[in-house]
C-alpha positions in Angstrom: 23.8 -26.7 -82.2 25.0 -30.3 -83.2 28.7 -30.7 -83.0 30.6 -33.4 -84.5 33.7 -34.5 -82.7 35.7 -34.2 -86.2 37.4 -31.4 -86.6 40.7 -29.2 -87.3 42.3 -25.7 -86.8 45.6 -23.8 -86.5 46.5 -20.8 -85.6 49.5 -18.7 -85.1 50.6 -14.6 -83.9 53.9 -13.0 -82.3 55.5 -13.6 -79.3 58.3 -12.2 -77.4 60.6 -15.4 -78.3 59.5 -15.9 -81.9 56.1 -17.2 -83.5 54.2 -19.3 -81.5 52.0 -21.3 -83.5 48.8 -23.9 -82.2 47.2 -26.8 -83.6 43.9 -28.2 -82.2 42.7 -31.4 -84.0 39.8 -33.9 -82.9 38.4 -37.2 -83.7 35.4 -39.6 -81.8 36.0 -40.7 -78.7 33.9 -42.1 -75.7 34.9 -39.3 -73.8 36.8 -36.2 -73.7 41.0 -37.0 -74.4 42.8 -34.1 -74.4 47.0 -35.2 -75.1 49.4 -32.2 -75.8 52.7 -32.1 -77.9 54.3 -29.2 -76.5 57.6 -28.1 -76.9 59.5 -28.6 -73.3 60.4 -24.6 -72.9 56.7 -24.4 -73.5 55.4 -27.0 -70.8 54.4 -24.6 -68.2 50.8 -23.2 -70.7 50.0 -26.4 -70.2 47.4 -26.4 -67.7 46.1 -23.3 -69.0 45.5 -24.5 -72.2 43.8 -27.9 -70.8 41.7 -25.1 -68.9 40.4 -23.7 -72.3 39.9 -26.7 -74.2 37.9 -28.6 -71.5 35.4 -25.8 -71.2 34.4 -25.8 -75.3 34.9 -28.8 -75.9 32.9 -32.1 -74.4 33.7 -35.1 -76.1 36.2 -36.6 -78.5 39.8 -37.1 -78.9 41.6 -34.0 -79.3 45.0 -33.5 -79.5 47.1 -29.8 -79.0 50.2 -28.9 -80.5 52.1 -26.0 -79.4 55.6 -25.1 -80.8 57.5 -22.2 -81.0 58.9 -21.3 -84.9 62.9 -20.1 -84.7 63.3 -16.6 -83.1 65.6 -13.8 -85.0 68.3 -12.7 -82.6 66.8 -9.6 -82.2 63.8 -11.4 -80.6 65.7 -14.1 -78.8 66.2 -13.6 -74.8 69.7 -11.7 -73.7 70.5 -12.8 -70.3 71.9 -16.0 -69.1 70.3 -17.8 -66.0 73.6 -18.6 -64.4 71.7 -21.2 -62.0 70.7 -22.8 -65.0 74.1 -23.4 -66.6 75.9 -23.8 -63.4 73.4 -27.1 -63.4 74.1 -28.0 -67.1 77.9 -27.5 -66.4 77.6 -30.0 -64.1 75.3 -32.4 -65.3 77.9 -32.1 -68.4 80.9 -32.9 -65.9 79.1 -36.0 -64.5 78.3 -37.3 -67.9 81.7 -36.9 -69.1 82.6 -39.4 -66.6 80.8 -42.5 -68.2 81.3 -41.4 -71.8 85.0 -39.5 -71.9 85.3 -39.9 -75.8 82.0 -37.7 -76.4 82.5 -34.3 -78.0 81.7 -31.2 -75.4 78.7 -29.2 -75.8 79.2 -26.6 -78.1 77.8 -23.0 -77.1 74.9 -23.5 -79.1 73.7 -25.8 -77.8 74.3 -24.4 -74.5 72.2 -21.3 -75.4 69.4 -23.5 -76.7 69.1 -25.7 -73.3 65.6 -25.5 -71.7 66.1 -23.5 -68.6 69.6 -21.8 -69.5 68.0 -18.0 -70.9 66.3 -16.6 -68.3 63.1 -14.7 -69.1 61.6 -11.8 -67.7 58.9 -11.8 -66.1 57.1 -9.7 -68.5 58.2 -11.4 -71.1 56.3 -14.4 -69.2 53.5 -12.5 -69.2 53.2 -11.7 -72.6 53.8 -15.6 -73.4 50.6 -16.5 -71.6 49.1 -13.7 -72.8 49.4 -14.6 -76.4 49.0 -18.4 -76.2 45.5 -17.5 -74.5 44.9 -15.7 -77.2 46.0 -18.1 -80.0 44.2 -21.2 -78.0 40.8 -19.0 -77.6 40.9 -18.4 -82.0 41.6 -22.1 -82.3 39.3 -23.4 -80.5 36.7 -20.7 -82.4 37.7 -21.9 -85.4 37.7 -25.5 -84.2 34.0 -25.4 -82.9 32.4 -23.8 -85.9 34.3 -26.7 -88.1 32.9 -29.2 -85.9 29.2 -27.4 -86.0 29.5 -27.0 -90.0 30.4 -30.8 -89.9 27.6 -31.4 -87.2 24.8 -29.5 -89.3 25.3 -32.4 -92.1 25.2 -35.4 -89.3 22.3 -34.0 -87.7 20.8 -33.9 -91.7 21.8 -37.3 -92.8 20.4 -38.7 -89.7 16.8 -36.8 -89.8 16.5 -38.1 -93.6 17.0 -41.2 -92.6 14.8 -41.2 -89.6 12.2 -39.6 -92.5 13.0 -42.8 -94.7 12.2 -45.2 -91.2 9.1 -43.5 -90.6 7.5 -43.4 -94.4 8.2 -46.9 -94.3 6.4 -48.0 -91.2 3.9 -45.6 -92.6 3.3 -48.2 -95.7 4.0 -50.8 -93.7 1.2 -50.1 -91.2 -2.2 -50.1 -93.2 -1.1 -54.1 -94.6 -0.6 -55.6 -91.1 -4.2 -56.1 -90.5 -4.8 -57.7 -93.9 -1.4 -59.8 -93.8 -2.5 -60.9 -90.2 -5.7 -62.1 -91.2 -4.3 -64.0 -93.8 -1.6 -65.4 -91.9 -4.5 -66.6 -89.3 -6.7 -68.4 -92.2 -3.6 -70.1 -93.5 -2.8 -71.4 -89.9 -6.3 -72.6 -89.2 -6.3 -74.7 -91.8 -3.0 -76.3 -91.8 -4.4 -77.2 -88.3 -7.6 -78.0 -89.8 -5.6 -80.6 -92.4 -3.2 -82.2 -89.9 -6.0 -83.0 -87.5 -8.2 -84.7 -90.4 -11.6 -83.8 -91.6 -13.4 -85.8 -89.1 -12.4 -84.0 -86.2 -12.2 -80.7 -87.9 -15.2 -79.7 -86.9 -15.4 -80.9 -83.2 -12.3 -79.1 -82.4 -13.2 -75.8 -84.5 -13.6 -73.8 -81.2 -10.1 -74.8 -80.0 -9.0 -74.1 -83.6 -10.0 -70.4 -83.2 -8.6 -69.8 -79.8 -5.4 -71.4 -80.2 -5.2 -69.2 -83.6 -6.1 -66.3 -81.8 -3.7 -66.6 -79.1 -0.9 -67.1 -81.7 -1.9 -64.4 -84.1 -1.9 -62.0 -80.9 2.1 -62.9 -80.4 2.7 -61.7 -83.8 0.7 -58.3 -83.7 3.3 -55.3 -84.8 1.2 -52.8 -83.8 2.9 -52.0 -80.3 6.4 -52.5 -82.1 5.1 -49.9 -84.5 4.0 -47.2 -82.2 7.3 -47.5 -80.0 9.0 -47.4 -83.7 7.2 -44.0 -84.0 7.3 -42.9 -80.3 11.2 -43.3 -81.1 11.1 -41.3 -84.6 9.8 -38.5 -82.5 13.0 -38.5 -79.7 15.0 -38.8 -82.2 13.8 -35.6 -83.7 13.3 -33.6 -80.7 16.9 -34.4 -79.5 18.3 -32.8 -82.3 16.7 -29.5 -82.4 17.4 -29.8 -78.8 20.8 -29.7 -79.9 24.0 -29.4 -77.6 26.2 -32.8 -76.3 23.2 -35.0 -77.4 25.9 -37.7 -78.9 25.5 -40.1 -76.3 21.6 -39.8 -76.0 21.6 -40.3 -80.0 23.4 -43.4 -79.6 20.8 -45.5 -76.8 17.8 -44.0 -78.9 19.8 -46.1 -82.2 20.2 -49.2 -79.6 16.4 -49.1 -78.8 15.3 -48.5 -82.6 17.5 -51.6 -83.6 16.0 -53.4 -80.6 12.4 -52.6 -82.1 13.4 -53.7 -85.3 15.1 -57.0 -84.4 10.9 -57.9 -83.0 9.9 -56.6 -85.9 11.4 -59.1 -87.9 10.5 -61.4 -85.4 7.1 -61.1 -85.2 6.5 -60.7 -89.1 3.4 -62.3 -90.4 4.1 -62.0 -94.0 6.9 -60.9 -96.5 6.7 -57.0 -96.6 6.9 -57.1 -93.0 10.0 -59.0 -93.0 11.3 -56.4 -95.8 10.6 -53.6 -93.8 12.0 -54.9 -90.5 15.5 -55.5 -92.7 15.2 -52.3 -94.0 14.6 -50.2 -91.0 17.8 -52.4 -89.3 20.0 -50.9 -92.1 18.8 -47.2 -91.8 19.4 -47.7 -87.7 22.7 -49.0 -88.6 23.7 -45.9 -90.7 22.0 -43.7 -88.2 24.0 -45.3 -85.0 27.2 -44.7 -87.1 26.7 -41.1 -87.7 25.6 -40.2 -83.5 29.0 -41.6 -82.8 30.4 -39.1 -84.1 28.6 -36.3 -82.5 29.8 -34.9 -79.4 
């Protein structure tokens, strides 16, 4: 399967404190960059969650969000940590001392201070349990998005490598017959700039030095690489799995191909199709970066 590195899901169930909800979303990236936006009474699934994502997911930038929706007091913990606000009584104190005119914390806020309700450890259990459970559906639902999106890169770039290959397909059969051409047309501009009279004496060194030029701007070998490369391109695909990377020399090398192409070219249609082939590698080298 070819995954793209786009992609998007959210998720969200029941949990002993309220609903927990998850967002995973993705974009391109070098490499694999995982940041999370967790809420701070939530900070300890971190590592857990990094745990799940790193093993489905291989490249791209992908960012988690985890938050917790408001809990009904029915749900909402019933026993005070006292350690916990004996520390936020104090921190309070200290503070008090560089800002005397600021109002005191109400017991709302108290109650709604990281580390003041104490959980059980059930309860802690039960947490885990369910953002497991939420992170394993997102991350389903995120990897079939970024296959469904992958399907269609994996498409537009075999159609164009299609469109490359019937190309140097026409292409081919007119290099013998353009190289020809350009070799008569060289012989006797060297033929006219040497003069008639010794044209003839110098005939040999006419058709060597021809030949040796003619034989620098032969397409042939760029054309076979050009197909050798059609065919990697093709087999790395139905490969399929983190193949972004591979996707992205094998669009270097075709450019590089193409670039002597247009070099080397003998004659007009040549030069069109070594244009033309640079603008399809172009397209194709954008779509494998986004592939995983």
């Amino acid at each position: 399967m070819i995954l793209s590195m786009t992609g998007y899901a959210a998720v969200s169930g029941d949990s002993p404190r309220g609903r927990l909800g998850l967002e995973l979303r993705s974009v391109n990236s070098r490499f694999l960059d995982l940041q999370f936006r967790i809420a701070e009474e939530l900070r300890g699934l971190e590592p857990m969650l990094r745990e799940l994502i790193a093993a489905r997911v291989a490249r791209g930038k992908l960012e988690c969000r985890l938050y917790l929706a408001e809990a009904t007091a029915a749900q909402l913990p019933r026993r005070l940590d006292l350690e916990g606000v004996a520390r936020l009584k104090a921190l309070a104190e200290e503070a008090a001392k560089f800002f005397p005119a600021a109002a005191p914390l109400r017991i709302a806020d108290i109650l709604r201070w990281p580390g003041v309700m104490a959980e059980q450890p059930a309860e802690e259990d039960r947490m885990r349990s369910v953002a497991t459970e939420l992170c394993s559906g997102a991350l389903a639902e995120l990897v079939a998005a970024r296959g469904r999106e992958g399907a269609k890169l994996a498409a537009s770039i075999l159609g164009r490598v299609s469109a490359m290959r019937a190309r140097v397909d026409e292409i081919a059969p007119l290099v013998p017959q353009s190289l020809a051409a350009y070799q008569a047309k060289l012989a006797e501009r060297l033929r006219e700039a040497i003069g008639p009279s010794l044209a003839s004496a110098a005939d040999d060194r006419i058709r060597a030095e021809v030949a040796v030029f003619a034989a620098k701007v032969d397409v042939d070998e760029e054309l076979e690489r050009l197909r050798a490369h059609f065919g990697e391109v093709e087999r790395t695909l139905a490969k399929g799995g983190a193949v972004g990377k591979r996707l992205d020399f094998l669009a270097q090398e075709l450019n590089r191909e193409a670039n002597t192409l247009a070099s080397k070219a003998a004659s007009q249609p040549v030069s069109q199709c070594a244009l033309e082939l640079k603008l399809l590698v172009e397209q194709i080298r954008e779509q494998a970066q986004n592939i995983e």
